[in-house]
KELUMPA-985101 format. One record per residue: residue in one letter; chain; x, y negated, z of N, C-alpha, C in turn. Coordinates in steps of 0.02 Angstrom, whole numbers, always signed. Each point is the difference from the previous one (the first is absolute). Layout:
<nodes>
NODE  code  unit    n.px    n.py    n.pz   ca.px   ca.py   ca.pz    c.px    c.py    c.pz
NODE     A     A       X       Y       Z       X       Y       Z       X       Y       Z
...
</nodes>
This chain:
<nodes>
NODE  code  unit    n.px    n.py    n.pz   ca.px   ca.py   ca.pz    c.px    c.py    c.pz
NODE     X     A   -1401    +933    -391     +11     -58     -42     +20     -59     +44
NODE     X     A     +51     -31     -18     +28     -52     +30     -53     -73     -11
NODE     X     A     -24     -60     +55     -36     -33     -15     +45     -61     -18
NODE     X     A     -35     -53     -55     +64     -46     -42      +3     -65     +65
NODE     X     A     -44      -5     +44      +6     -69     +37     +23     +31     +67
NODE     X     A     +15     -55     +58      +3      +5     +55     -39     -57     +39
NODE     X     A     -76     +40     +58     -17     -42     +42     +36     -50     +59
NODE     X     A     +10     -52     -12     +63     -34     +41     -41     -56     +63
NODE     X     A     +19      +9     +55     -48     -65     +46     +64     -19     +32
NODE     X     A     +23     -47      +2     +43     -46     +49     -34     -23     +61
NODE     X     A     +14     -20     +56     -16     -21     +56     +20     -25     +44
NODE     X     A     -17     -57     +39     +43     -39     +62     -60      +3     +43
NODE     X     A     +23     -16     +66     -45     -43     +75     -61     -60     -28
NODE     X     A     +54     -15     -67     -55     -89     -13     -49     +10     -56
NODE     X     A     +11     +43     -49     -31     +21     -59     +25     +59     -48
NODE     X     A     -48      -2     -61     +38     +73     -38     +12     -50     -49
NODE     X     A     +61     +29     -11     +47     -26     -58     -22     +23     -77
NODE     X     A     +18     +67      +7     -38      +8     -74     -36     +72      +5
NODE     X     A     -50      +6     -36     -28     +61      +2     -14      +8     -94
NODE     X     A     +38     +66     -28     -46     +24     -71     +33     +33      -7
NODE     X     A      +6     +36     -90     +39     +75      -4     +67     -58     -35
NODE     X     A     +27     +30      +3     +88      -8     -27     +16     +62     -40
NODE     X     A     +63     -12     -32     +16     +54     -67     +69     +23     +37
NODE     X     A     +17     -38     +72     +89      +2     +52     +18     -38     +37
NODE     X     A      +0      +2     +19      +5     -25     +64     +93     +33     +53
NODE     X     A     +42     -74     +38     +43     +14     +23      -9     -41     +49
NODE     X     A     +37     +50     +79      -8     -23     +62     +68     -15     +27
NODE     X     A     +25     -39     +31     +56      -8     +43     +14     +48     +54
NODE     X     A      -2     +78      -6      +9     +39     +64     +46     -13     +39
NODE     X     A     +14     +29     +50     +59     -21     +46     +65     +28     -41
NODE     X     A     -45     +78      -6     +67     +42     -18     +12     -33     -98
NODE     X     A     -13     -48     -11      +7     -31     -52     -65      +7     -60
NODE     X     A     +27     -47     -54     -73      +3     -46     -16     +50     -23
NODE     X     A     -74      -1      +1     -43     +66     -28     -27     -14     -59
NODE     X     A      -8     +27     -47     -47     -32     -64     -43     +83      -4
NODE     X     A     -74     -21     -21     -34     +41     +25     -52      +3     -65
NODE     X     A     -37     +36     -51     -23     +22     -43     -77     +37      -2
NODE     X     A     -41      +3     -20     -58     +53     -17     +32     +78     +21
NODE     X     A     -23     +31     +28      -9     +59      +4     +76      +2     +61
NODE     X     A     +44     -41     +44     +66      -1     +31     -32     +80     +43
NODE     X     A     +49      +5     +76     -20     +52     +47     -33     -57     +48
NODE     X     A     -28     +30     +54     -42     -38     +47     +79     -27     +51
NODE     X     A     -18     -72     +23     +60     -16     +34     -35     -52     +26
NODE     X     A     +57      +2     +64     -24     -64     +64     +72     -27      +6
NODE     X     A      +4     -70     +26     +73     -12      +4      +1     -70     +43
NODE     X     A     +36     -35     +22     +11     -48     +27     +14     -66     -42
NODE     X     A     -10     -63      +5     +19     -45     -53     +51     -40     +36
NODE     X     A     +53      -8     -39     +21     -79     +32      -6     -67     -36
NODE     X     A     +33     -52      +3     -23     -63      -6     +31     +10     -89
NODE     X     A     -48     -19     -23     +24     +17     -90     -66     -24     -55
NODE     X     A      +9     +17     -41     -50      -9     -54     -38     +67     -43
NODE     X     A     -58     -17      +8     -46     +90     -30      -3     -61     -60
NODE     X     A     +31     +71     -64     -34     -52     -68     -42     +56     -24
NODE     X     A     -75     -18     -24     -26     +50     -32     -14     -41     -70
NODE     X     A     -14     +39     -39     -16     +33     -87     -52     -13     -32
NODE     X     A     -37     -16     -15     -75      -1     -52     +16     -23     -62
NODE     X     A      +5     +54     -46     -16     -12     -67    +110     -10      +6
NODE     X     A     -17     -45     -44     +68     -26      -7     +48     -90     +30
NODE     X     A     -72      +9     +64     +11     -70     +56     +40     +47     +46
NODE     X     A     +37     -37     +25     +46     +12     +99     -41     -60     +23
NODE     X     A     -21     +17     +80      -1     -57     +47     +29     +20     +56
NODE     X     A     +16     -40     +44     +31      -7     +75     -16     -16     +47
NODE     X     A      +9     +39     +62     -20     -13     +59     +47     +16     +55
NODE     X     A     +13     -64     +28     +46      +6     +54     -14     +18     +49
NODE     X     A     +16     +55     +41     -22     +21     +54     +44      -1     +82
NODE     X     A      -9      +8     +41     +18     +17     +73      -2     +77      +4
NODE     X     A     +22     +42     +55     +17     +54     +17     -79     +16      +0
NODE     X     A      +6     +71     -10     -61     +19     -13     -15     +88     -13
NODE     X     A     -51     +22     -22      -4     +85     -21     -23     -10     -52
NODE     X     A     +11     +51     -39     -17      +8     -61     -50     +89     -11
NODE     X     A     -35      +7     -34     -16     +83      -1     -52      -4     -74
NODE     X     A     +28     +43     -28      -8     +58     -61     -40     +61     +17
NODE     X     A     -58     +16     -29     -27     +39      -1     -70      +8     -53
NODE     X     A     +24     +40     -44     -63     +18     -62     -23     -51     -39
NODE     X     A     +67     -31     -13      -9     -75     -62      -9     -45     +26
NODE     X     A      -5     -22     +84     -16     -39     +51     +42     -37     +24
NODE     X     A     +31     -53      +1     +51     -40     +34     -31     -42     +54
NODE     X     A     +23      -2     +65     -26     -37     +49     +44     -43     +20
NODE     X     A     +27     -59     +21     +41     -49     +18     -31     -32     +57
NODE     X     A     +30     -16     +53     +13     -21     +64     +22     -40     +27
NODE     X     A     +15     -59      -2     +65     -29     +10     -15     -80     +37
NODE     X     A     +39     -17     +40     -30     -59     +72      +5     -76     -71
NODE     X     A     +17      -5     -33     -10     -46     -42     +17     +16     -58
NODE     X     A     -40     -56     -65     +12     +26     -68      +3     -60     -16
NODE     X     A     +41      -8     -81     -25     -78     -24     +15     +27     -65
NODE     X     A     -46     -18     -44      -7     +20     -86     +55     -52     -14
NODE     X     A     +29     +15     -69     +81     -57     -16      -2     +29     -73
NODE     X     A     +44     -22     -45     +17     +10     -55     +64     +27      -4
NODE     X     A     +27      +2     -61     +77     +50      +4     +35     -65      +6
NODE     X     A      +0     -66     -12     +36     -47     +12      +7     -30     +81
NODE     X     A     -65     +18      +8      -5     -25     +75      +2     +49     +93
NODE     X     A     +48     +56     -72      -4     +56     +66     +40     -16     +76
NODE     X     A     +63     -22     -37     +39      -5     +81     -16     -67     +30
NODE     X     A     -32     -28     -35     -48     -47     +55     -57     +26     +66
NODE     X     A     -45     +37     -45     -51     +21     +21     +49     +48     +64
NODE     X     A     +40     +34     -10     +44     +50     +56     +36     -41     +45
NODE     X     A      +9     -49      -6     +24     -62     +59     -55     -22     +50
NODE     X     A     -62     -21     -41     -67      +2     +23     -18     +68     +56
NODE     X     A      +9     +57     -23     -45     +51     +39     +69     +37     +57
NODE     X     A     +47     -28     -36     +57     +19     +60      +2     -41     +65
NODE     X     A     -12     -78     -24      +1     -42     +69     -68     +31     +32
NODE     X     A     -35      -2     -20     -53     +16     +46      -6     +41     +31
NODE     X     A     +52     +77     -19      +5     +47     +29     +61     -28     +21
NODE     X     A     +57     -39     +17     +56      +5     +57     -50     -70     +64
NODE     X     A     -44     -37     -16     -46     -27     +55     -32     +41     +20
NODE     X     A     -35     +69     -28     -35     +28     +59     +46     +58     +43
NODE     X     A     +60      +5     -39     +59     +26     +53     +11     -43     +57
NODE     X     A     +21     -65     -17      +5     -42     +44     -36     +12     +67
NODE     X     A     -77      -4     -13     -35     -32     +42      +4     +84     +44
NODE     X     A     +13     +44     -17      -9     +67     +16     +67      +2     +40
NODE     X     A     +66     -14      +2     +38      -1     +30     -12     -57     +53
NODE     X     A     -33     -55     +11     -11     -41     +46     -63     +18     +41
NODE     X     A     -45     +42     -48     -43     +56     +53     +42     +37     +41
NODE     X     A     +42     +26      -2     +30     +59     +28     +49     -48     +47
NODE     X     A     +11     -46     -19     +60     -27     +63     -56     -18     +36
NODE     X     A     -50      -8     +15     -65     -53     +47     -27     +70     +36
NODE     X     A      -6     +63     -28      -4     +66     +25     +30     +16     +65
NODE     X     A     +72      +0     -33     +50     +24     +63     +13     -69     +53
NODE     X     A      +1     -50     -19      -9     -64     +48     -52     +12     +52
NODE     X     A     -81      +9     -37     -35     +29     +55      +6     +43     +35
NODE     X     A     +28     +83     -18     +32     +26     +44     +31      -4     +56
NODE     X     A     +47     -44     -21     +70      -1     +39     -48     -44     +71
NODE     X     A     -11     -58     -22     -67     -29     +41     -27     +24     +73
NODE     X     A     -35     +58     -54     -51     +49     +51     +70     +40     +58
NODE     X     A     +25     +33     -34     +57     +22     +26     +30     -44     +83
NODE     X     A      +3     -67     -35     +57     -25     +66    -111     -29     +50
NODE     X     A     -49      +3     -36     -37     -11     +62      -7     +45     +55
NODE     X     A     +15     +95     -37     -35     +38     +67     +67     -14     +33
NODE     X     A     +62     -37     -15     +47     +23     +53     -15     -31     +51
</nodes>
């Protein structure tokens, strides 16, 4: 017998976004959107920067997310993702401007890690000469 809800927990580094059952739930996969049901197959997947809308009753809500995993298993949805921000359907591509800058600043700072890396290197390099 197929069960009518789905256990759903969202999650970031800073807090949980949402945790309860949902009636559907859809994820931003890489390999594109998933919409996902009571009783789906068990699945794991990658997220990118997008919007999970899930279902209750006959409400949608939204949550903008950052890159992330997603996994399905036995009516179970688990979500992952380095930032979230709850939004409305009016206020979606706001909220995705929001969780995108923050993910191209911590690129940033990650590419200026890596140039300060090989700088030290290079460094060490010309001392043993």
């Amino acid at each position: 017998m197929v069960e009518k809800k789905i256990r759903a927990s969202i999650v970031s580094p800073e807090q949980k976004i949402f945790e309860g059952e949902v009636d559907y739930i859809s994820v931003p996969s890489v390999e594109g959107s998933m919409g996902i049901l009571p009783g789906h197959i068990p699945v794991v997947c990658q997220l990118k920067i997008g919007i999970v809308k899930y279902r209750i009753g006959e409400n949608s809500d939204y949550i903008a997310v950052q890159k992330g995993y997603m996994e399905f298993f036995d009516n179970n949805v688990n979500i992952i993702t380095g930032k979230a921000i709850k939004t409305t359907e009016s206020q979606k591509e706001e909220a995705l401007k929001e969780v995108s800058r923050k993910h191209d600043i911590v690129q940033e700072i990650s590419e200026e890690t890596k140039k300060v890396i090989r700088a030290i290197g290079q460094l060490k390099r010309l001392k043993r000469r």
